[in-house]
matplotlib code that plots the C-alpha trace (Angstrom):
import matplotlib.pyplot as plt

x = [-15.8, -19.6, -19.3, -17.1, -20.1, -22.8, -21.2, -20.6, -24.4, -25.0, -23.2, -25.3, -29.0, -27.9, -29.1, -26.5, -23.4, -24.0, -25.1, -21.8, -19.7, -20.9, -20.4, -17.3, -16.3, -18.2, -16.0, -12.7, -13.8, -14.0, -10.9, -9.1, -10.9, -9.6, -6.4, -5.5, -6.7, -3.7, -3.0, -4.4, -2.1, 0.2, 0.6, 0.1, 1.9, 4.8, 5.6, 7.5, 8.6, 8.4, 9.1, 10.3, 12.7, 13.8, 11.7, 9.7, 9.3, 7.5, 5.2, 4.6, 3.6, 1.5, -0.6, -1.0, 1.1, -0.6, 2.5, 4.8, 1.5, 1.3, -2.4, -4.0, -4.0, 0.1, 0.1, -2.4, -2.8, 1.3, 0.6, -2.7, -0.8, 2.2, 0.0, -1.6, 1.8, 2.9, -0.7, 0.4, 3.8, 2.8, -0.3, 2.9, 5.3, 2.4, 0.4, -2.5, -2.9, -2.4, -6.1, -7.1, -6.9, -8.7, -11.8, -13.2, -15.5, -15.0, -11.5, -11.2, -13.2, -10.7, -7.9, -9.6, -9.7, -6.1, -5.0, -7.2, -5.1, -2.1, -2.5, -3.5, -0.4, 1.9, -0.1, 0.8, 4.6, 5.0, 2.8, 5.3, 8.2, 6.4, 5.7, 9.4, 11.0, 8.7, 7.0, 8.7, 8.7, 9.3, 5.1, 3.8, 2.3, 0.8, 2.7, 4.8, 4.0, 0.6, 0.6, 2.7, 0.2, -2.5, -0.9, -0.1, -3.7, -4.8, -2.5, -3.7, -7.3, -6.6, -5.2, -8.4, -10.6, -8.9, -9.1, -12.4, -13.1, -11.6, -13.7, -16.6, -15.4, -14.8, -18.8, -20.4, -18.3, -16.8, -14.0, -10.8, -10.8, -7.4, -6.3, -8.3, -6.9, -3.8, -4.2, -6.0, -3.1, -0.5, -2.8, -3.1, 0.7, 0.5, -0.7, 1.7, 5.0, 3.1, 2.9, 6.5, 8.0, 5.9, 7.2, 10.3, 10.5, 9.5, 10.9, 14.3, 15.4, 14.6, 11.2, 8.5, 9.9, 11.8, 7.9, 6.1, 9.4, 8.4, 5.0, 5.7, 8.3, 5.4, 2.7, 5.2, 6.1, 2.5, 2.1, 5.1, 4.0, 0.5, 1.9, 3.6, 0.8, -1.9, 0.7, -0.5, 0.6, -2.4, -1.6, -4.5, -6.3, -8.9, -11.8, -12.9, -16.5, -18.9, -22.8, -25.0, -28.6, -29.4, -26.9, -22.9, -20.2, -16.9, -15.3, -14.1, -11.0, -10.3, -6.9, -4.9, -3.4, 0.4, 0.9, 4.4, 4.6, 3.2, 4.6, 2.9, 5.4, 6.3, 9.7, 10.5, 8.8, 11.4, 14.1, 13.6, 13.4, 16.9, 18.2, 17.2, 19.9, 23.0, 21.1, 20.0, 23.6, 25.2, 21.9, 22.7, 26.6, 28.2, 31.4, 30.8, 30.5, 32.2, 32.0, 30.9, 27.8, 27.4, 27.6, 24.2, 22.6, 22.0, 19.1, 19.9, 23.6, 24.9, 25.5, 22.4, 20.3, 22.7, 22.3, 18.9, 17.7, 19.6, 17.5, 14.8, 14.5, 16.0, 13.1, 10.5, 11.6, 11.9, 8.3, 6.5, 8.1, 6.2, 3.2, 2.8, 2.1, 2.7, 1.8, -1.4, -2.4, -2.0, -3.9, -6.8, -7.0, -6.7, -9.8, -11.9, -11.1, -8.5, -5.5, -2.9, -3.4, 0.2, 1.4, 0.4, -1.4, 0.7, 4.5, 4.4, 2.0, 3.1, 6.9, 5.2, 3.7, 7.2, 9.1, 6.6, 6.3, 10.3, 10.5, 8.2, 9.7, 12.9, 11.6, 8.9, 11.5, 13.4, 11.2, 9.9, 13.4, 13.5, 10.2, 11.9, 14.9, 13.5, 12.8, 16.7, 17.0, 14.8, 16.2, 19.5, 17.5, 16.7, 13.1, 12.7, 12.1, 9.2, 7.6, 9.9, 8.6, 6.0, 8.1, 8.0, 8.6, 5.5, 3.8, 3.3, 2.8, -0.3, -1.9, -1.9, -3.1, -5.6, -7.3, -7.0, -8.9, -11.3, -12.1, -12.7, -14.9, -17.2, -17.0, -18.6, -21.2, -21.8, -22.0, -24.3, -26.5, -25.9, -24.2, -21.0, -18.0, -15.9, -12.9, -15.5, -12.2, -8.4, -10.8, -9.8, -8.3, -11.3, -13.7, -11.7, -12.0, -8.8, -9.3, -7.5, -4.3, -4.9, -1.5, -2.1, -3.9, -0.5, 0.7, -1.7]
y = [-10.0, -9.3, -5.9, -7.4, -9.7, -6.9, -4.8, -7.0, -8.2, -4.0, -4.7, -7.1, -4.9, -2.1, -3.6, -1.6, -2.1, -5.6, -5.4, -3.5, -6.1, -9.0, -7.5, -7.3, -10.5, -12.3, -10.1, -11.2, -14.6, -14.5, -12.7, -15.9, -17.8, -16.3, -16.3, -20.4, -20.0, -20.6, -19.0, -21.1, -23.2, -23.7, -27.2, -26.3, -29.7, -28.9, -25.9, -27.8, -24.8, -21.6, -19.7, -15.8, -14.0, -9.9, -7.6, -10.4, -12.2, -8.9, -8.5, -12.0, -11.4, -8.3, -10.7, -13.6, -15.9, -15.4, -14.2, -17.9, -19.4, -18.7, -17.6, -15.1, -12.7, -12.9, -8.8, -8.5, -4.5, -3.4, -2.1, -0.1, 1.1, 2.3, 4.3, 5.7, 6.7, 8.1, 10.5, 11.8, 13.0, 14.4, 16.5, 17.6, 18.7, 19.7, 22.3, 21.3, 18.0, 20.4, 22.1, 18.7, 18.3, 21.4, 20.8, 18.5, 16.1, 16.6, 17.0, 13.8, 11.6, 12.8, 11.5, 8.3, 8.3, 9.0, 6.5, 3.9, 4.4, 4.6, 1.5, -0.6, 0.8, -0.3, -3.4, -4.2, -3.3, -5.8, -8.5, -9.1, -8.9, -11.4, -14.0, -13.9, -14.4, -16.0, -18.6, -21.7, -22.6, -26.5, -25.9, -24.2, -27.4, -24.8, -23.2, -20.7, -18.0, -18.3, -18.7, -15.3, -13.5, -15.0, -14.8, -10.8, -10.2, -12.4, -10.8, -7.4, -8.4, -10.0, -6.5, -4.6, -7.0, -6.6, -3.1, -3.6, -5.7, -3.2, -0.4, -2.1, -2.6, 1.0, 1.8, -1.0, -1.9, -0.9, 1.6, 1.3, -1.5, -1.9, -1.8, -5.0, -6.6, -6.0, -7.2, -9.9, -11.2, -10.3, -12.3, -15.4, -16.6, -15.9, -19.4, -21.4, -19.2, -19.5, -23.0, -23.4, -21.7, -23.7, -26.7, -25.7, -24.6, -27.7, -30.4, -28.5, -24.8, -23.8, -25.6, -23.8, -21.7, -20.1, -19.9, -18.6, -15.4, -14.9, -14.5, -11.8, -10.0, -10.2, -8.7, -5.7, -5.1, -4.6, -2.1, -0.1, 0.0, 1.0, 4.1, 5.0, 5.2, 6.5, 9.4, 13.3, 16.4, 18.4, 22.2, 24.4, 26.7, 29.2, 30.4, 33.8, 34.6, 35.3, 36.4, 35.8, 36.4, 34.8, 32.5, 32.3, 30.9, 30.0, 30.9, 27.8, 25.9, 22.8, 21.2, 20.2, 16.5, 16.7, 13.1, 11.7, 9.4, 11.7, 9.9, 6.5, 3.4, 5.2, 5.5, 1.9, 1.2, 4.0, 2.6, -0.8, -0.8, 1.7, -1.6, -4.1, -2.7, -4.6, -8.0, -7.2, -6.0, -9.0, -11.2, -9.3, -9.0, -11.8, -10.3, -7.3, -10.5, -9.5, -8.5, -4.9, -5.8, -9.1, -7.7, -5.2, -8.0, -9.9, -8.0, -9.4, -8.1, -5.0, -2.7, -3.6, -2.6, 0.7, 1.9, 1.1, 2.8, 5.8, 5.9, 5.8, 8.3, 10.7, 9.6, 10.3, 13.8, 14.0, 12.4, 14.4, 17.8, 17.2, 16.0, 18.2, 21.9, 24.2, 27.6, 26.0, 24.8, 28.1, 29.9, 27.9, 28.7, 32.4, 32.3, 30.3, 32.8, 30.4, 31.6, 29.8, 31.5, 33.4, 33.2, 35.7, 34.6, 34.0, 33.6, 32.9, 30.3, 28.6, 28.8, 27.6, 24.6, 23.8, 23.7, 21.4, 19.4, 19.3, 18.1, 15.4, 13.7, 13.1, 10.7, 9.3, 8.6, 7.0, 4.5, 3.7, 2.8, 0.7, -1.3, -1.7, -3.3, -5.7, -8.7, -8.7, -8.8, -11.6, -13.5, -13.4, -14.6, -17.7, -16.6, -18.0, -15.5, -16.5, -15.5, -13.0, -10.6, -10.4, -8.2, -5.5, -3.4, -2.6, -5.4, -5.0, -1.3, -1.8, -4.6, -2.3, 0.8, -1.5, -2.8, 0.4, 2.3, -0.4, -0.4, 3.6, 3.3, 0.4, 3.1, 5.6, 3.6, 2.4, 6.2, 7.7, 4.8, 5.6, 2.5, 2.1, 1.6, -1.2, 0.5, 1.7, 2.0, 2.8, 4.0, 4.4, 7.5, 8.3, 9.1, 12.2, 14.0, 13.6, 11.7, 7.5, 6.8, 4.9, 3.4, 1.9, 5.1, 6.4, 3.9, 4.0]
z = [24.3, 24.8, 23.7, 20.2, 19.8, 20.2, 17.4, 15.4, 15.9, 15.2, 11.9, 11.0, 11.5, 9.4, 5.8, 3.4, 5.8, 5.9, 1.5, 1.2, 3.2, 1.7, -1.3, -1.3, 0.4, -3.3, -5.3, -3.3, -4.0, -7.8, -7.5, -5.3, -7.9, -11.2, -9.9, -10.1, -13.6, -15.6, -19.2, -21.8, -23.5, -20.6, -18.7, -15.1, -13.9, -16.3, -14.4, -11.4, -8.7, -9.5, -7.3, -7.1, -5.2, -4.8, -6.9, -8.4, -5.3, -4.0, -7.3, -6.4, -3.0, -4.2, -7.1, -4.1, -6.0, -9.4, -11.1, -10.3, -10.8, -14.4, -13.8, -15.9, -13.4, -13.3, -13.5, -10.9, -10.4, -10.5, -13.8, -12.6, -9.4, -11.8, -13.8, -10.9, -9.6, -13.0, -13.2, -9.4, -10.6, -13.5, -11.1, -9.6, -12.8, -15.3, -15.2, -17.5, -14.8, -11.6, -13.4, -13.8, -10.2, -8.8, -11.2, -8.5, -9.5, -13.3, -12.9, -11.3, -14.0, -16.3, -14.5, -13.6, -18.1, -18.8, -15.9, -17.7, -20.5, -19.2, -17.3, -21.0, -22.4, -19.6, -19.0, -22.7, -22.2, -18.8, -20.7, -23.6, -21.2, -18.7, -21.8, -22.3, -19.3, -17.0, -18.3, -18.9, -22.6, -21.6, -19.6, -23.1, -25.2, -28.4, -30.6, -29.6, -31.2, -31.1, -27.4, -27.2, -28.9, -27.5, -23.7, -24.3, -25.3, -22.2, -19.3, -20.5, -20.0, -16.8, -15.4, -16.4, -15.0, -11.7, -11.9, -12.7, -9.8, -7.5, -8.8, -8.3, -4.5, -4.3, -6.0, -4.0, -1.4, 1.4, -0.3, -1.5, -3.9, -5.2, -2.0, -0.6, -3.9, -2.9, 0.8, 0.2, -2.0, 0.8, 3.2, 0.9, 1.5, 5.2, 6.2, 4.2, 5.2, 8.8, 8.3, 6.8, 10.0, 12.9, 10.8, 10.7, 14.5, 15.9, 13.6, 14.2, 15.3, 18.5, 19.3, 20.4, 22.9, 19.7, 17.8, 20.8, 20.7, 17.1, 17.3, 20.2, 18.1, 15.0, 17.2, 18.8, 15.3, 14.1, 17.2, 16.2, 12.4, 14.0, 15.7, 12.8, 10.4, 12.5, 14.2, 13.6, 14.8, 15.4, 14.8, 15.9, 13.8, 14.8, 12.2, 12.5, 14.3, 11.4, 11.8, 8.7, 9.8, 13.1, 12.5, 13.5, 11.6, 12.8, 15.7, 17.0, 17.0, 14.6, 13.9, 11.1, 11.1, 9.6, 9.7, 10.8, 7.4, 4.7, 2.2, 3.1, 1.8, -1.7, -0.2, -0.2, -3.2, -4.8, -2.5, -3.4, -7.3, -6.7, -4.7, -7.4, -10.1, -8.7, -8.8, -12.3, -13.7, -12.5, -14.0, -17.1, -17.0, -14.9, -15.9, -13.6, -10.3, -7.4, -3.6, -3.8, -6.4, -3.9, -1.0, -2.8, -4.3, -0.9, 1.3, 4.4, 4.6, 6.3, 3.6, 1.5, 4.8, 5.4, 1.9, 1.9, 5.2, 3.6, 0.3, 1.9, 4.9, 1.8, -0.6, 2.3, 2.8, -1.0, -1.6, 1.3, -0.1, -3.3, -2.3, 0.7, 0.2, 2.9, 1.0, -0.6, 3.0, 4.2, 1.2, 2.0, 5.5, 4.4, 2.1, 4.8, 7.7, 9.4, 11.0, 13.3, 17.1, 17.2, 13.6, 10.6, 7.7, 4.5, 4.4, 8.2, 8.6, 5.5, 7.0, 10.3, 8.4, 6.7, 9.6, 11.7, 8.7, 8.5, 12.5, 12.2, 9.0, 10.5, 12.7, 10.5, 8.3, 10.6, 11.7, 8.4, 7.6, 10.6, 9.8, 5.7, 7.1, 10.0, 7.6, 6.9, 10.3, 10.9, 8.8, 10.3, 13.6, 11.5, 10.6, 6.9, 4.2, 3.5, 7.0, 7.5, 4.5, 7.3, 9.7, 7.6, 4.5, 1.9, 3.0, 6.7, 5.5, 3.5, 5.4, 8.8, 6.4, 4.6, 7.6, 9.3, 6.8, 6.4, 10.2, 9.8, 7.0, 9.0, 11.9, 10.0, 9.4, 13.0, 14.2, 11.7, 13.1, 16.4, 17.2, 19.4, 16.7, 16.5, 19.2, 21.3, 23.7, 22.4, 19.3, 15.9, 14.6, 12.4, 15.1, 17.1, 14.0, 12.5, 9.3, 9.6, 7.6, 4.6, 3.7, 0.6, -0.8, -0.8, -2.8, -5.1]

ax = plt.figure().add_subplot(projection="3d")
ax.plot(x, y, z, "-o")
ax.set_aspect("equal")
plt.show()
């Protein structure tokens, strides 16, 4: 505890750290803030209960309750993240955004641009469609079509000021903006489902004997999805011996870290909106109502989790094939003089990479699908959806990448002041050189 207290008194003495931090704690506020703020020409006492379940439930979760809420910030960043998502897959299919990519720094600004624009357009697109659907037309006391326009024009300047807001974290913060956003959103319902379970527990099911089993499951849970996202394989490489004056370059031995869940929690998200289409077809159709699309509608029942825990540990191969390049990995060790100690350059190492790649996936997979499915499974232990969300899936998966990466990016800071980092035992990935898992970055 003395040693906590001592770093986080080091935190404090090093006047940018603690600029950056505070920093961003003002701009979370605002953000909390702007979020209660209801669209204008909506009666926020006519709205009654609101609340969302399946896919909306989730964006729900994602915009810390601003989408039932009605607020102005109802798309929260979805439609920034989609476009995000949209620009990767296209770096991947197009050529002219694969040059985009290697120009670096340049390169990069004009991807930040055409993701901008994409996300006003699609913004645009889910603000009509949220007017329509979601907000109730008995709570709107203007006229109607006034308010539709109005609201559309309103929800799409909402999203760009949260992507605004996370930008500005990521300039004069501590990094990776969107992805606080997003956390801090995920974090904002945990003390009322918190509070609806202990209530629960020892009004009725189980007392606290039942509570204090939770809790333990929770924590184990968070240790598991821990291990998952910080797991590497290391594969050594050696760098030729080079002599440029009195000077020698190379010859020593680095590693490269093939993580065990490449593909971050894209595979759920895919999984997940594939999931959603029986609910939808029998919102849509009731005439197509029975068992089978039931039985796929309902999250916590056997086949739902089956089919599910299949899509995804097939998306995650699919997603880390695409986004992980073995032959490009291995061309750039060949230009900088790298070589893996008993494989050949080119087509061997390359096939090398594939295949270790290939082994750990399996299991990463795997357990990813295990972590997706354990809030159905605590719910048929009599956790409450609500607090069971927490047990897993995207969720858990971003706040343990999230705080993760923010704890690495503090460490950084501690060691080039020469200060003991945060783990100074069981320490975080970040400071043995191979670079932390950031979750959420693979969302977005």
């Amino acid at each position: 505890m003395k040693k906590l207290f001592t770093t986080l008194s080091n935190i404090w003495k090093i006047q940018e750290l603690k600029e950056r931090i505070v920093f961003t704690l003002m701009i979370l506020l605002v953000y909390r803030f702007v979020s209660h703020v209801v669209l204008p020409g909506v009666d926020a006492t006519l709205l009654g209960e609101n609340e969302k379940s399946g896919l909306l439930g989730l964006l729900d979760m994602f915009a810390g309750g601003s989408f039932s809420r009605v607020s102005i910030l109802a798309l929260g960043v979805m439609p920034y993240i989609s476009a995000s998502i949209v620009v990767q897959l296209l770096g991947i299919a197009v050529p002219s955004f694969q040059k985009m990519q290697k120009e670096g720094e340049s390169g990069r600004k004009k991807l930040n641009q055409i993701t901008r624009y994409l996300t006003v357009a699609i913004t645009a697109v889910q603000a009509v469609g949220y007017v329509k659907t979601q907000v109730p037309m008995e709570a709107i006391v203007i006229d109607h079509t006034l308010f539709f326009v109005m609201a559309t024009f309103v929800l799409a300047a909402g999203t760009l000021f949260v992507m605004w807001l996370g930008e500005k974290i990521t300039d004069k913060g501590i990094g990776n903006g969107i992805s606080l956003i997003i956390m801090v959103g995920i974090i904002a319902r945990l003390p009322i489902a918190l509070y609806q379970e202990i209530t629960s527990r020892i009004v009725s099911d189980g007392g606290l004997i039942a509570l204090v089993l939770e809790i333990v499951a929770l924590f184990a849970v968070v240790m598991f999805t821990i291990m998952i996202v910080q797991g590497v394989r290391k594969v050594p490489v050696q760098y030729a011996k080079r002599i440029v004056g009195n000077r020698q370059f190379g010859g020593v031995r680095q590693y490269i870290p093939l993580k065990v869940n490449a593909a971050g929690v894209m595979p759920i998200i895919f999984a997940q909106a594939l999931m959603f289409i029986p609910a939808t077809l029998t919102q849509f159709f009731p005439s197509l109502q029975n068992t089978w699309l039931v039985q796929f509608s309902d999250y916590t029942s056997l086949a739902y989790s089956l089919t599910f825990a299949f899509l995804i540990i097939a998306f995650t191969f699919f997603y880390t094939a695409i986004t992980v390049n073995p032959t490009q990995m291995s061309d750039d060790m060949k230009k900088n003089g790298g070589f893996i100690p008993g494989i050949k350059p080119g087509f061997a190492t390359s096939s090398f990479i594939d295949d270790v790649i290939s082994k750990i996936t399996f299991p990463g997979a795997v357990f990813l699908a295990i972590i997706a499915i354990l809030p159905s499974v605590a719910v048929k232990f009599g956790i409450k959806s609500e607090f069971a969300h927490f047990y897993g899936g995207t969720s858990l998966l971003i706040l343990v990448g999230v705080v993760l990466d923010t704890l690495q990016q503090i460490e950084s800071y501690l060691l080039m002041r020469h200060y003991d980092g945060l783990m100074k035992t069981g320490r975080v990935t970040g400071r043995t050189g191979i670079p932390a898992a950031s979750g959420t970055n693979a969302v977005i």
